[in-house]
C-alpha positions in Angstrom: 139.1 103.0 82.0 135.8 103.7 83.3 134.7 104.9 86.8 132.4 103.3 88.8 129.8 105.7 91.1 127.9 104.1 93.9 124.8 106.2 94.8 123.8 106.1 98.5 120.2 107.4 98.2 117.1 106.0 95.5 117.0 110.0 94.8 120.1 110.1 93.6 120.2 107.1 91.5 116.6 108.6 90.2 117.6 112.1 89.3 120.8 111.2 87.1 118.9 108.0 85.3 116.4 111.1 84.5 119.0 113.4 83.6 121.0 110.8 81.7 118.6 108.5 80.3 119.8 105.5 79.5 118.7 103.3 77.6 118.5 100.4 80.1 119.1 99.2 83.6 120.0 96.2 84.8 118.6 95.0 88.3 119.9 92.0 90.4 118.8 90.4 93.7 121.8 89.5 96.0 122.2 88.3 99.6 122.8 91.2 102.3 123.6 89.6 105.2 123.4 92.3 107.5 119.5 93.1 106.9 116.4 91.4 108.0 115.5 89.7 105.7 118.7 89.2 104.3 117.9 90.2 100.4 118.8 93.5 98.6 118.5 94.9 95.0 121.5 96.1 93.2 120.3 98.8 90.1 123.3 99.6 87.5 123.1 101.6 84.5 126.0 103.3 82.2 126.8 105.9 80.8 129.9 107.7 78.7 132.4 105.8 80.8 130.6 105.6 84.4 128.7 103.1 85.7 126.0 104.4 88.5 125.3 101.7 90.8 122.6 101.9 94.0 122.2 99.1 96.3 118.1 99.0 98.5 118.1 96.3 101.6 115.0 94.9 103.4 113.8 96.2 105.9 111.1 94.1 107.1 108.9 93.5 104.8 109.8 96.1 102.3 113.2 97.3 100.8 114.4 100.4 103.0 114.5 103.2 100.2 112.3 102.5 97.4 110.3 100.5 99.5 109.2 97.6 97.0 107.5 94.8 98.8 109.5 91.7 99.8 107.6 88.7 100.2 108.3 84.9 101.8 108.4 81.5 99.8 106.6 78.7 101.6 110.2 77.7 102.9 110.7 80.8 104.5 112.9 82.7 101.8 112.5 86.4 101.2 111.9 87.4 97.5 111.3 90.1 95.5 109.0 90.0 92.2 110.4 91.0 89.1 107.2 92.6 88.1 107.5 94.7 91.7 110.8 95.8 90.6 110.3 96.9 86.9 106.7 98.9 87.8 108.7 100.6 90.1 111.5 101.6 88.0 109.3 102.3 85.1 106.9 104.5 87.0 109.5 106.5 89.4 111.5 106.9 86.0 108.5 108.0 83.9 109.6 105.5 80.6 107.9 103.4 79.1 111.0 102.7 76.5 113.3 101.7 79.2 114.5 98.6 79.2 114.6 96.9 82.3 117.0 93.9 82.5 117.7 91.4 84.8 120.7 88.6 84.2 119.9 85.2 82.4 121.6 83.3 85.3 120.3 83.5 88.8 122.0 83.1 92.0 120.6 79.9 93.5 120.4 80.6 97.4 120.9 78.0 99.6 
């Protein structure tokens, strides 16, 4: 069975996707009702038999750690851009042959 490792820290979650180098990750946006705004970004990659898993919340107007900008819909909805997400990963990462992946299916929040 495999192991799942949640990283507390965007350092952490940097220096073993540097050191391990996969050959994806795979980014979600999820609800986190405990921040303000109530959005956070979940980052996964695998390797051997682990899964390394990091979770950033807002803070404001930018995630807490990595600080990517979050931004509000005309109905008031914080968001995060997809492009924000994978220039950030790419360029903290240093790869341009990573590939950054997001679900087909969205969570619809409502």
């Amino acid at each position: 069975m495999g192991k799942i490792v949640r990283l507390k820290t965007w350092s952490e979650f940097k220096e073993l996707a540097i050191n391990l180098h996969p050959k994806s990750i795979l980014y979600f946006l999820q609800r986190a009702p405990l921040s303000n705004p109530p959005v956070a970004l979940r980052l996964v990659f695998a390797s051997e038999d682990k899964q390394y898993i990091f979770i950033d919340c807002a803070d404001g107007k930018t995630l807490r750690q990595t600080k990517i900008p979050v931004f509000f819909t005309e109905k008031g909805e914080a968001c995060i851009r997809d492009e924000d997400i994978k220039q950030f990963i790419a360029a903290e990462l240093k790869r341009t042959d990573l590939l950054i992946l997001t679900p087909v299916w969205r969570m619809e929040w409502r």
